[in-house]
N, C-alpha and C positions, 0 to 999 in steps of 0.2 A: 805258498808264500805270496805275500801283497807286495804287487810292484815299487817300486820306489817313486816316491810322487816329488815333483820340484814345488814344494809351495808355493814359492819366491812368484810362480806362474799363474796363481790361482789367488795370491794373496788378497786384491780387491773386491773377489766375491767372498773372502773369509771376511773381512771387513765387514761388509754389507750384510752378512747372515749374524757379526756380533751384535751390527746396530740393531738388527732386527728383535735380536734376542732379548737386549739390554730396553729395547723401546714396551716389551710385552710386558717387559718385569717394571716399567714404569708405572705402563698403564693397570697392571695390577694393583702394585702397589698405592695408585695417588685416589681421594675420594672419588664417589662416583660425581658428586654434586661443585666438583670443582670449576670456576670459570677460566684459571688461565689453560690455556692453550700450550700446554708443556711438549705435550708428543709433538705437536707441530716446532715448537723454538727446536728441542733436542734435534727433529729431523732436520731441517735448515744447516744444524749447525755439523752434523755426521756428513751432510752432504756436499756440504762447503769442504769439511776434511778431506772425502774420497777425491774433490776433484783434484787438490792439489795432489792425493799421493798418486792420482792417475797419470798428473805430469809425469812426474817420476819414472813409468814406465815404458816411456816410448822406445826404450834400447831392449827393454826385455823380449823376447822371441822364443818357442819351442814348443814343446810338446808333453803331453803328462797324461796319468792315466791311462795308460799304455795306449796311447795315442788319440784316445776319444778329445781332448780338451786340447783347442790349441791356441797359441796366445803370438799374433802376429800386429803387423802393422793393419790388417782389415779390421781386425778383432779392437785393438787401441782405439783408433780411428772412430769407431759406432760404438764402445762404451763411451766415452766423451761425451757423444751424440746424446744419449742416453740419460747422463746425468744431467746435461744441460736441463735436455726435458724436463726433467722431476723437478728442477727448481723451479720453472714455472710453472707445472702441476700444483707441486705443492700450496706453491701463492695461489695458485686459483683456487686450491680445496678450502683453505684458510678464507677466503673471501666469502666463497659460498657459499657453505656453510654457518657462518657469523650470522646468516640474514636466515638461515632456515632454522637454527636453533637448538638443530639436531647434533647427539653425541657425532664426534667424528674418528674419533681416537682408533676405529679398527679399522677406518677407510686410508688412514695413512699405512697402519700394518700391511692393508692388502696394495697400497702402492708398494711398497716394499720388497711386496712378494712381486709385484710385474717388473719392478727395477731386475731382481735376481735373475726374472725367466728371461729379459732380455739382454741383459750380461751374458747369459749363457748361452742363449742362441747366436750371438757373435762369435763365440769360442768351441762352438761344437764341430768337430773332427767327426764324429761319429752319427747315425742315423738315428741310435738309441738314444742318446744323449741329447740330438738338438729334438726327437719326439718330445720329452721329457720337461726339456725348458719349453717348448710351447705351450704345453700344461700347464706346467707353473705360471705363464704370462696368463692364457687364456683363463682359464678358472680363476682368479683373481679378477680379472677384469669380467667375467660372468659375473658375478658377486657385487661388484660394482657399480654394473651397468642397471640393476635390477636395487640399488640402494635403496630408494626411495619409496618405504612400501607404502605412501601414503598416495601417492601418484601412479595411475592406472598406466601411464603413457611408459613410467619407469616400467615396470612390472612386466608390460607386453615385450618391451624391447629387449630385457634380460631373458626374460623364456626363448622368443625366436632367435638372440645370440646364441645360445647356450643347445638347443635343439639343430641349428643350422651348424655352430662349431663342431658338437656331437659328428656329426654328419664327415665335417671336413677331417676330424682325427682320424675316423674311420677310414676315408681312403687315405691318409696318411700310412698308416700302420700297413690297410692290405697292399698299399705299392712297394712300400719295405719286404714286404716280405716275399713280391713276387721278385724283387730284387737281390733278397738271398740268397731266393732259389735258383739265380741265374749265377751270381756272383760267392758264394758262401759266404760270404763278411759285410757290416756293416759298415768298416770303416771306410771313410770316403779316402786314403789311398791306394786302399786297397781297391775298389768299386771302380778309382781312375786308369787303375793298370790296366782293370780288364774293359773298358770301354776304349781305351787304345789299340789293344790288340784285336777286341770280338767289333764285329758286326751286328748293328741293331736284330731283335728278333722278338717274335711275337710276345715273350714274355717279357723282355725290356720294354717296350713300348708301352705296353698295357700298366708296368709299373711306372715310369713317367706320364704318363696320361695320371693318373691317379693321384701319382705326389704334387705334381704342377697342380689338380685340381684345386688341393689342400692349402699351397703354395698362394694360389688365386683367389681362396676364399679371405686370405688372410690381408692379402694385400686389394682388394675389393677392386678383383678384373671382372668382365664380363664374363661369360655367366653366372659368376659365381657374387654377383653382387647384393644376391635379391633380401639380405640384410640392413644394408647400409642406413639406407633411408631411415627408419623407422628406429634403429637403435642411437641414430647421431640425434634423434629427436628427441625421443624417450629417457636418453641416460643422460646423468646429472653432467652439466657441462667440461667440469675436468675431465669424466669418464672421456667423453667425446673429441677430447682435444688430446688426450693422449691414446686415443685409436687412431685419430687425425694424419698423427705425426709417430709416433714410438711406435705400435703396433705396425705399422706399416712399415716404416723404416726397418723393425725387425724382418717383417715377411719379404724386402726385398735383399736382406742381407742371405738370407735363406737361396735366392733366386742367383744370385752373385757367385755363391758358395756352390750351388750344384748346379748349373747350368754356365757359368764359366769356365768351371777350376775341375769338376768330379765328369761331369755329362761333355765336357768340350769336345771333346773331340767327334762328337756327336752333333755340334751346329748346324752342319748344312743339312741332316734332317730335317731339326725343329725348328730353323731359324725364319722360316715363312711362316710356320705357323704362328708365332709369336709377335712376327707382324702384324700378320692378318686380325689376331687379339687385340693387339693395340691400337688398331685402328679402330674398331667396333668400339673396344670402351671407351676410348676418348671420345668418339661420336656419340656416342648414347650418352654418358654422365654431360657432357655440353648440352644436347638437345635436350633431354627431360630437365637441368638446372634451371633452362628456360622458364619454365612455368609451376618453380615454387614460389610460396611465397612467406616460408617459414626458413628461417635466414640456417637454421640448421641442417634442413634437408638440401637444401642449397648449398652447403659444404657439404654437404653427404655425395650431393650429386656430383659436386666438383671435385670430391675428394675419389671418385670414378674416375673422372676424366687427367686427373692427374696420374692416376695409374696407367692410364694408357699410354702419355706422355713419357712415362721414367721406362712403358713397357720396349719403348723404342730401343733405349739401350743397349736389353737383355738382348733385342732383336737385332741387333749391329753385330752382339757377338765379340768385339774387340775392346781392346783396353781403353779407347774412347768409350766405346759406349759404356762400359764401367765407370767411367771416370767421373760421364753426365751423370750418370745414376747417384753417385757420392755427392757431389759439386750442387747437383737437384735438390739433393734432399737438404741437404744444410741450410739452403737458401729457403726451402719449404718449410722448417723448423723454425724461423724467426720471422716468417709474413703467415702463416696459419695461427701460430702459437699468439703475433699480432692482433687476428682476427677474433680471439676466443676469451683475448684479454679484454678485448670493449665489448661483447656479446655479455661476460660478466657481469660487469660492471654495468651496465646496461639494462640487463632480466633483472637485478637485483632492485633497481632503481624506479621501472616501470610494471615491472613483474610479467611480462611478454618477449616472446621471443620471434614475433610476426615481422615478417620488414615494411608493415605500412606502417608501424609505429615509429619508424627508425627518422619520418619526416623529420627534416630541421633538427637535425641532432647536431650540427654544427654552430647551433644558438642556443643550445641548452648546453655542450661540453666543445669548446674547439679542438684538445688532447684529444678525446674517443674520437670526433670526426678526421681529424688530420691522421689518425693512426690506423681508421679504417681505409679510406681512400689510399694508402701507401702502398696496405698489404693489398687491396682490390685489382690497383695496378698489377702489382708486380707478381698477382696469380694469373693476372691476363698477359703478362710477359713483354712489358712495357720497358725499354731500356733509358735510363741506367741499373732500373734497379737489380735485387738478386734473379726473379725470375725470369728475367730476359736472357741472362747469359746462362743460365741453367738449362733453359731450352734451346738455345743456338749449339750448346756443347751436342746436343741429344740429337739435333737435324745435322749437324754435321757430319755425327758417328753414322747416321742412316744412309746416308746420301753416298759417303765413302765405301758403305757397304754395297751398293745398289741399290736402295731402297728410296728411289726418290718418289715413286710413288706415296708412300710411306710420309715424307717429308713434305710434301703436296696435303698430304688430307690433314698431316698434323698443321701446316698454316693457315687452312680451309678452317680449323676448330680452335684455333689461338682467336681469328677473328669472330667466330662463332662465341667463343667465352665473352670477350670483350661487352659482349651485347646485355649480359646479364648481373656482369660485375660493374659496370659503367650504370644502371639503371637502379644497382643501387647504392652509389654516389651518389647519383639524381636525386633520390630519395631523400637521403643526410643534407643535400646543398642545395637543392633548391626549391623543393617543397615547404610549406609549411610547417612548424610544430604544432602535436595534438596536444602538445603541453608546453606553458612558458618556462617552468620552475626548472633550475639548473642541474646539471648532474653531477654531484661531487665524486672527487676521486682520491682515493686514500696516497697518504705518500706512498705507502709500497706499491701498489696496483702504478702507480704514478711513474715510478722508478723501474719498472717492467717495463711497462708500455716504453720510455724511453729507450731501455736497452733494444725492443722489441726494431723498433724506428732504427736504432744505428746499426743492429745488424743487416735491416734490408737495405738499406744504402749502402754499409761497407764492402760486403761481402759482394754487391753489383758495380761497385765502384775500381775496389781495389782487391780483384779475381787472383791475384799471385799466390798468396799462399795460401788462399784457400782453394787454391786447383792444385797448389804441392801438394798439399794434405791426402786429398781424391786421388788423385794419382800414386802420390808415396803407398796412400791403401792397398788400389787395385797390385800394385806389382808385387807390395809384400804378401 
């Protein structure tokens, strides 16, 4: 007999799988040789629907699937997150491709399929289940990242994603299972009962070492970075800004979910070591950002060192450092997703993505200059904006724990960043342009970029409810 499922629980990813459905049978159905951009209007307009009925759902709570799926306030909280995302992926896919010329119509399918895999890796209860939506995110964005078979740079970055991800499922799956064999169940209540009761032992270890590696490769810690660079380069810029920010954000909801809630009671094991992590990769992703000078590897490298900044949290171990981790990332979602909206708009204009090109880009567009410079700041954690108080939540959580060590090398690498993000400001204001001729910017790319702008301000401005929000998460 099949359990009884609450759909009422699961309704938003039924949603997202009819849109999905209804969008193939579009793209079927409409000529090949058509110009308008239907799968992109239709998507917009599905996605605009889901957020409002996602409002809708903030009183919903429980559990389904006999327990694998669970739909709580963390779960709310990062689909939210999630959608926001897509809507400005999808603007960037829409821009991007205008200028390349190329069909796009299966690149929004396979966003679709990453939107699903990260819905579900927010609401997975079970081991099998959030394997499964990783896949789902991950091979989509394999796919993706590798789009452009006409570009060699694509092509390398999709094979070493896809051969290195390869890698990370694998110790996924064999730390699962040496977790079985310790715990017999998948489910993460189950797996909590008994990490309460048992003492760490050779085969729990060896499976945490394993999944955290998986965990790591996804959210691009040290060592597990040697990815990054080369795919933030290679893959088509939407790819890029949604590993940025949504990929990431998924693999720290993952760290949230078993290393707060499933493994806690297990902290004072791993809780040095997760320091000691995050001190290294926020050191290394600052120091090598130094000396790019391809504005992509440069968020590749920065987008290291910001993981070692949210890795402080994990390392606090308490509902603060949860809280920074939530409160972080929100604020990272509206000055990165900033960052990738005039990199657009930008490569399309000049057809480079070098930062010596970026001279005097405040005489050819004052909008991209003014909108770069905001998000530059406030990755360097300049206050008022969002990322200042993102990172005060984070040294806070550390320092409460003991880790003021920890809070020392993270200040040591906030002025360390400053150096490379300041330099290219410099670049936009007060160098030269290698070209007079202006950079136009479409009303929508226009009306992003604005939104882009009041969310780093409000969100550093006016921290209330969006630290209720972080908080409301971590406790549900």
């Amino acid at each position: 007999m099949f359990p009884l499922i609450n759909w009422n629980l699961v309704s938003l990813e039924v949603l997202m799988a009819i849109s999905l459905v209804f969008l193939v049978m579009v793209d079927i159905a409409l000529p090949k040789k058509t110009t308008k951009d239907w799968i992109g209007t239709f998507s917009f307009i599905a996605l605009f629907g889901l957020i409002i009925f996602w409002l809708t759902q903030g009183n919903i709570h429980g559990t389904t699937f006999s327990g694998m799926f669970v739909m709580d306030s963390l779960a709310w909280f990062f689909k939210g997150f999630f959608l926001v995302v897509m809507v400005f992926v999808f603007a960037m896919t829409q821009e991007f491709f205008k200028s390349l010329g190329e069909r796009r119509n299966e690149f929004y399918l396979l966003l679709w399929l990453a939107l699903m895999g990260m819905c579900f890796i927010a609401s997975a209860a079970d081991f099998l289940l959030m394997f499964i939506s990783i896949e789902i995110l991950t091979i989509s964005l394999y796919v993706m990242t590798a789009y452009l078979k006409s570009d060699k740079l694509s092509i390398e970055a999709g094979m070493k994603y896809l051969i290195l991800g390869a890698l990370a499922s694998g110790f996924f799956l064999y730390g699962i299972s040496f977790l079985y064999g310790a715990t017999h169940s998948t489910r993460f209540d189950v797996i909590q009962s008994y990490v309460s009761t048992h003492a760490m032992s050779s085969m729990t270890i060896f499976a945490l070492v394993l999944i955290f590696a998986a965990v790591g490769f996804k959210i691009a810690a040290v060592p597990f970075h040697m990815w990054v660079a080369d795919v933030y380069q290679g893959a088509p810029t939407p790819v890029t800004a949604l590993l940025s920010v949504g990929s990431k954000a998924a693999g720290f909801i993952i760290l949230i979910r078993l290393f707060f809630s499933v493994f806690g009671a297990w902290h004072p094991q791993w809780g040095l070591l997760l320091a000691t992590l995050s001190a290294i990769t926020m050191t290394y992703g600052n120091l090598v950002a130094m000396f790019q000078t391809n504005i992509k590897r440069l968020l590749g490298y920065s987008s290291i060192a910001h993981a070692g900044y949210l890795l402080m949290g994990a390392a606090a171990g308490s509902v603060l450092g949860a809280t920074g981790i939530n409160f972080y990332l929100l604020g990272y979602l509206f000055t990165n997703l900033a960052v990738f909206l005039v990199i657009i708009v930008f490569s399309i204009a000049t057809k480079s993505d070098e930062i010596a090109d970026y001279a005097g880009l405040s005489k050819r567009s004052g909008l991209l200059a003014f909108t770069m410079l905001l998000a530059l700041v406030s990755l360097a954690g300049m206050p008022p904006l969002a990322g200042f108080f993102g990172k005060f939540i984070l040294l806070m959580a550390v320092i409460k724990s003991g880790y003021v060590w920890l809070a020392l090398i993270a200040a040591i690498n906030i002025v360390i960043s400053m150096y490379y993000y300041m330099m290219v400001a410099k670049r936009i204001y007060v160098d030269s342009p290698h070209s007079p001729s202006a950079i136009t910017v479409s009303s929508g790319m226009r009306l992003l970029l604005i939104v882009a702008i009041a969310g780093i301000i409000i969100i550093g401005i006016f921290q209330g409810p969006f630290l209720d929000a972080a908080i409301s998460a971590v406790k549900g």
